[in-house]
C-alpha positions as a printed Julia matrix, in Angstrom:
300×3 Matrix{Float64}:
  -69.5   -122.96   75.07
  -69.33  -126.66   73.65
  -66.13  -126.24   72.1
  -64.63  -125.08   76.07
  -67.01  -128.22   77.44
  -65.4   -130.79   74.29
  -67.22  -133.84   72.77
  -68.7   -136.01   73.16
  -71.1   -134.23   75.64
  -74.43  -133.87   76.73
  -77.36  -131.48   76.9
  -79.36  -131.48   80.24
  -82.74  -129.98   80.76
  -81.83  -127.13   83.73
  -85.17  -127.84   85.57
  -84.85  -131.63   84.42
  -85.8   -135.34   86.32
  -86.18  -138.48   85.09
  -84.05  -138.62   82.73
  -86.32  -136.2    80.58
  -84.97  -133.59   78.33
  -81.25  -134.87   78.21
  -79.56  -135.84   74.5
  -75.96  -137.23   74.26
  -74.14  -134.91   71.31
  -70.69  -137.02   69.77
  -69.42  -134.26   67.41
  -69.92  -130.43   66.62
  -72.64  -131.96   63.58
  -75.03  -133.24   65.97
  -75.47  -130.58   68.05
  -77.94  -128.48   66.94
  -80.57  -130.69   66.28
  -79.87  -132.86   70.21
  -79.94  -129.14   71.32
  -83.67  -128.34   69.71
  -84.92  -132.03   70.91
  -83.23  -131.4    74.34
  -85.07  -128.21   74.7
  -88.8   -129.43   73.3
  -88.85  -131.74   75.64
  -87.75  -129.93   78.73
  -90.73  -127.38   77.57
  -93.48  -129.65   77.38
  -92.43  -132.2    80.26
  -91.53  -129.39   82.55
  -92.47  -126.31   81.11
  -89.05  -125.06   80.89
  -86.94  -125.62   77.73
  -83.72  -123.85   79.29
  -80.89  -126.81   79.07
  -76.91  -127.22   80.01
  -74.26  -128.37   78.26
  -71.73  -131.05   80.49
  -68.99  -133.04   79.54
  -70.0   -136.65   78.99
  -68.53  -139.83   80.6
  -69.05  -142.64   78.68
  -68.24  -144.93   80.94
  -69.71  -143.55   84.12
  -70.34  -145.08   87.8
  -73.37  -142.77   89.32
  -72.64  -141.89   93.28
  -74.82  -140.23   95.27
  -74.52  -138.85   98.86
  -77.47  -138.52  101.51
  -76.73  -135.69  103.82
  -79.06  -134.18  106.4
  -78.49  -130.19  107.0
  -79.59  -128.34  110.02
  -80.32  -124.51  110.3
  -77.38  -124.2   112.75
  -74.75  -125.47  110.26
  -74.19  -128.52  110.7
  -74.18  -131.41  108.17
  -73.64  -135.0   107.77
  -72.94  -137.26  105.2
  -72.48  -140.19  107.25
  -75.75  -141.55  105.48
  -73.73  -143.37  103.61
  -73.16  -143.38   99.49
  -75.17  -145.24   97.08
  -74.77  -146.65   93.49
  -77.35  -145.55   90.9
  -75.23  -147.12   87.69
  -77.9   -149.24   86.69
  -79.85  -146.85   84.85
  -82.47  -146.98   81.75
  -82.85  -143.61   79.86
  -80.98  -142.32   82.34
  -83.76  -143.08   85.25
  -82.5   -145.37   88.28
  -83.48  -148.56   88.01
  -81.8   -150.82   90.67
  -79.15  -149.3    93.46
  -76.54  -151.11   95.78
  -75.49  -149.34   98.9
  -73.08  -148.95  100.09
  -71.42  -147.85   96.84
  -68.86  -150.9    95.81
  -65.0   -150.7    94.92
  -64.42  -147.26   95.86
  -61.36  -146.38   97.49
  -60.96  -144.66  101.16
  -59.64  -141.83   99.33
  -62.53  -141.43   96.76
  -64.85  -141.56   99.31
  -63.57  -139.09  101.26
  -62.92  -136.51   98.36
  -66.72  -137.12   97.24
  -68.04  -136.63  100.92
  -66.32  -133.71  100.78
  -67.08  -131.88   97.97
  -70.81  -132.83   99.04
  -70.73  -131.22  102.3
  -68.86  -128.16  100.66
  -72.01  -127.81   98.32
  -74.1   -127.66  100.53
  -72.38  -125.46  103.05
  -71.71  -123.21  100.5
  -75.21  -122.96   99.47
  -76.57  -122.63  102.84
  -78.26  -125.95  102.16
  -80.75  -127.22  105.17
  -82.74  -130.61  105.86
  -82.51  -133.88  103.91
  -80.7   -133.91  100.05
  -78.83  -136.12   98.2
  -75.33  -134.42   95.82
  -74.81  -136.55   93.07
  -71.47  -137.41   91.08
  -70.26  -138.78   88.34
  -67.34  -141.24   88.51
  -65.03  -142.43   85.65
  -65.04  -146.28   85.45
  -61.17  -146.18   83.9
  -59.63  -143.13   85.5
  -61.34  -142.77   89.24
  -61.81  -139.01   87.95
  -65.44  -137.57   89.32
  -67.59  -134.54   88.43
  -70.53  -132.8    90.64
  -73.65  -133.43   88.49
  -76.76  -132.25   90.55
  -78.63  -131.99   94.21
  -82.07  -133.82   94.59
  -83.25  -130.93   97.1
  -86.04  -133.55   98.1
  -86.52  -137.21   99.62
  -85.48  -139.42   96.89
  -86.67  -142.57   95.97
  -84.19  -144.65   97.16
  -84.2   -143.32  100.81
  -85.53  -146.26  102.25
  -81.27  -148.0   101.53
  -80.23  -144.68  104.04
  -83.21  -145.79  106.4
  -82.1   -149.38  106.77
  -78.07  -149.15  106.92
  -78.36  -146.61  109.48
  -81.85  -146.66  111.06
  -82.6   -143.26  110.82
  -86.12  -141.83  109.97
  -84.89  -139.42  106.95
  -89.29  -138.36  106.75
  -89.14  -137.48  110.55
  -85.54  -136.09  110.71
  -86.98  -133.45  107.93
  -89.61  -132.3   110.1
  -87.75  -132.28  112.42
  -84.8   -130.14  110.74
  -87.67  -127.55  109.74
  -88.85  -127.37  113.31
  -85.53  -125.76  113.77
  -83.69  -128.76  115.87
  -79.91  -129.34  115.9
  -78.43  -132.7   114.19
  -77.31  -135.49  116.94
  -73.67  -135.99  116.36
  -73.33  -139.06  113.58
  -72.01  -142.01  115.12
  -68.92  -143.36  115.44
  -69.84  -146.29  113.37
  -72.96  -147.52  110.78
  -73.41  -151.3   110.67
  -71.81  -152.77  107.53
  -75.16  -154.29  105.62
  -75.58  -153.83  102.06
  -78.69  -152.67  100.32
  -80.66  -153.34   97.21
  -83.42  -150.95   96.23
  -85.42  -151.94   93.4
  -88.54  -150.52   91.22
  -91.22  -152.27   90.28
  -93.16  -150.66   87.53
  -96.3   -151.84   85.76
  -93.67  -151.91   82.62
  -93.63  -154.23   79.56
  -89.93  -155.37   79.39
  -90.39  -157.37   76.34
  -92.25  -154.22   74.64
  -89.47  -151.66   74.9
  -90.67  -150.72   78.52
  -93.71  -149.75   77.47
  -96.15  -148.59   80.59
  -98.84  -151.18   81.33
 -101.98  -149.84   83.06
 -105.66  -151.44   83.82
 -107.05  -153.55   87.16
 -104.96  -155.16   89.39
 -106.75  -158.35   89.08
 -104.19  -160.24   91.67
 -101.28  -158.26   94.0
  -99.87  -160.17   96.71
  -96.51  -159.04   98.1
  -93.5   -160.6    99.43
  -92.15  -160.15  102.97
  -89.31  -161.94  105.18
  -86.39  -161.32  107.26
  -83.85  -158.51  105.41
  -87.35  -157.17  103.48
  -88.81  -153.8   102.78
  -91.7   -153.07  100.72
  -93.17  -149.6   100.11
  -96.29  -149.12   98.14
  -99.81  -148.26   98.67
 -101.26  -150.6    95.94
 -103.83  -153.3    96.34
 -105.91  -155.86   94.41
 -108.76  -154.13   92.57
 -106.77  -150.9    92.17
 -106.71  -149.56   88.71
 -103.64  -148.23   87.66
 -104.0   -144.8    85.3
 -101.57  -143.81   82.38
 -101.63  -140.64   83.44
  -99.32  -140.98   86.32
  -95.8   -142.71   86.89
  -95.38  -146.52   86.79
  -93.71  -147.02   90.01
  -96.25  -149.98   91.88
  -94.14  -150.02   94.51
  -90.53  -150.0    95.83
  -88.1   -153.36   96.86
  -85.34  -153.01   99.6
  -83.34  -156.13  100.01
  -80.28  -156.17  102.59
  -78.15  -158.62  104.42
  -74.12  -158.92  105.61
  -72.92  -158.88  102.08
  -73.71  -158.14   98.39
  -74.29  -161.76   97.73
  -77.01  -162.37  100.65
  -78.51  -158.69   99.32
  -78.92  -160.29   96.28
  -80.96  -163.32   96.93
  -82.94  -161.94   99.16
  -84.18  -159.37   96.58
  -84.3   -162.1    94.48
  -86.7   -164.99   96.36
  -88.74  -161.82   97.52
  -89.1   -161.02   93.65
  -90.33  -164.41   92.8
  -92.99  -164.32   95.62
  -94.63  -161.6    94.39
  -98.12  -162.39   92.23
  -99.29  -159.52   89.7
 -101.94  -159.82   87.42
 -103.79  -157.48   85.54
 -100.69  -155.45   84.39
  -97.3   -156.32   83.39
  -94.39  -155.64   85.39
  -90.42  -155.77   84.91
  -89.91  -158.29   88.11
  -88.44  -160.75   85.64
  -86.08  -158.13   84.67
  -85.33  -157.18   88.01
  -84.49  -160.43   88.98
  -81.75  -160.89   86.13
  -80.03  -157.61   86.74
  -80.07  -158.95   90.42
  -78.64  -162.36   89.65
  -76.04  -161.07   87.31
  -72.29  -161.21   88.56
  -71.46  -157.68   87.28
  -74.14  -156.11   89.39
  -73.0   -158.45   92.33
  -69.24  -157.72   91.7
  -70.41  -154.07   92.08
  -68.69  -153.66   87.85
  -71.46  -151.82   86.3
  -71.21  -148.49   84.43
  -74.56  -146.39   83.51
  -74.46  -148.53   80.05
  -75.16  -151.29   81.63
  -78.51  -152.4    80.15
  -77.59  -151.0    76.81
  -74.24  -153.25   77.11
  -75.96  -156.67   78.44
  -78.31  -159.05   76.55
């Protein structure tokens, strides 16, 4: 089966997230050994070690699609497309939506292969198909469906001002889609993570008190978190504190938004990777919308 895939690929944990439980392989002498680490860690993170083998882009753009599916049949993708490129151990960091410096026909051909998945698998409510696109040749693969809310909802909530949480109960109460409009306002969006994470330690996780937490707010600002001062934060859990949307007419206005809400934000107690959030921000490949999945491996 690797040999009909080709190298350099990459082993994929078949009940994977996260970024958990996926190794790169470059020749036919790595594989075993990515294979066996692949598979121990898909059976003790999700108790599970069956894996997938998929060819592997090295420079890769990561797409997504929202679409909304109705028992009746019907289903939109006019939710709108988002960028997930900037990635560490292959777990989102920072998105831009809508997805930059794709062309009219790209966007159409990924639409549509997303709304043939999930046609085809009799898909219903709120999902997200997610694709791989070569930086050099515009080629794209189907990776996965997130068959949940994801994360970065809130960017689908803002461009469009639909309730994706509602619209699922209301999708499993059995009502029909509205038809999508004609036309979304043109904003752009930037979700970002903050995580109680030690940038300058290799990311470590950073838990304790939250001595200090005051938040940031403003025009073209979204904040969702549940965390307040005197909380203490556990190991035992995931280090998302709590989640950044930024948006305005263009990229540019996106951008320092997120960035002057990032600076008004106090933390203490715990670390957090706001510093690094505001140079990936700030930096003109993100802005320019030029970023492949290597991008924090490739910039200082």
């Amino acid at each position: 089966m690797a040999e009909s895939v080709g190298y350099p690929l990459i082993v994929k944990a078949s009940f994977g997230a996260g970024g958990r439980g996926m190794r790169v392989v470059s020749g036919r002498d790595k594989l075993l050994g990515r294979l066996e680490e692949a598979r121990g860690e898909a059976q003790r993170t999700f108790g599970d070690g069956s894996v997938f083998l998929e060819r592997y882009i090295a420079r890769a753009r990561h797409i997504e699609v929202q679409i909304l599916a109705d028992v009746h049949g019907s289903v939109s993708h006019t939710l709108g497309m988002r960028d997930c490129s900037v990635q560490r151990r292959h777990q989102k960091v920072v998105e831009l939506a809508p997805a930059p410096n794709l062309s009219d026909e790209l966007r159409d051909e990924i639409c549509a292969a997303a709304i043939r998945v999930a046609r085809t698998t009799g898909y219903v409510n709120a999902g997200t198909v997610e694709f791989l696109v070569d930086a050099d040749t515009g080629e794209w693969c189907f990776i996965d469906v997130n068959p949940r809310i994801q994360v970065e909802h809130t960017v689908t909530e803002v461009v469009t001002g639909i309730d994706l949480v509602r619209s699922q109960f209301l999708v499993a109460q059995g009502c029909r889609l509205h038809k999508a409009p004609l036309s979304i306002p043109q904003q752009h969006e930037i979700p970002g993570r903050i995580t109680t994470e030690d940038p300058e330690n290799e990311f470590s996780p950073d838990y304790g008190r939250l001595q200090t937490f005051r938040t940031a707010g403003g025009l073209g600002i979204r904040l969702d978190g549940t965390a307040d001062a005197g909380a203490v934060l556990s190991p035992f859990y995931d280090s998302l504190l709590v989640k950044l949307t930024a948006w305005d007419a263009d990229v540019s206005g996106a951008c320092t938004r997120a960035d002057r809400a990032l600076q008004e934000f106090r933390i203490r107690g715990v670390k957090t990777n706001i510093g690094f959030l505001r140079n990936v921000v700030n930096h003109e490949d993100f802005q320019n919308g030029a970023v492949t999945t290597h991008f924090l491996d490739e910039t200082p």
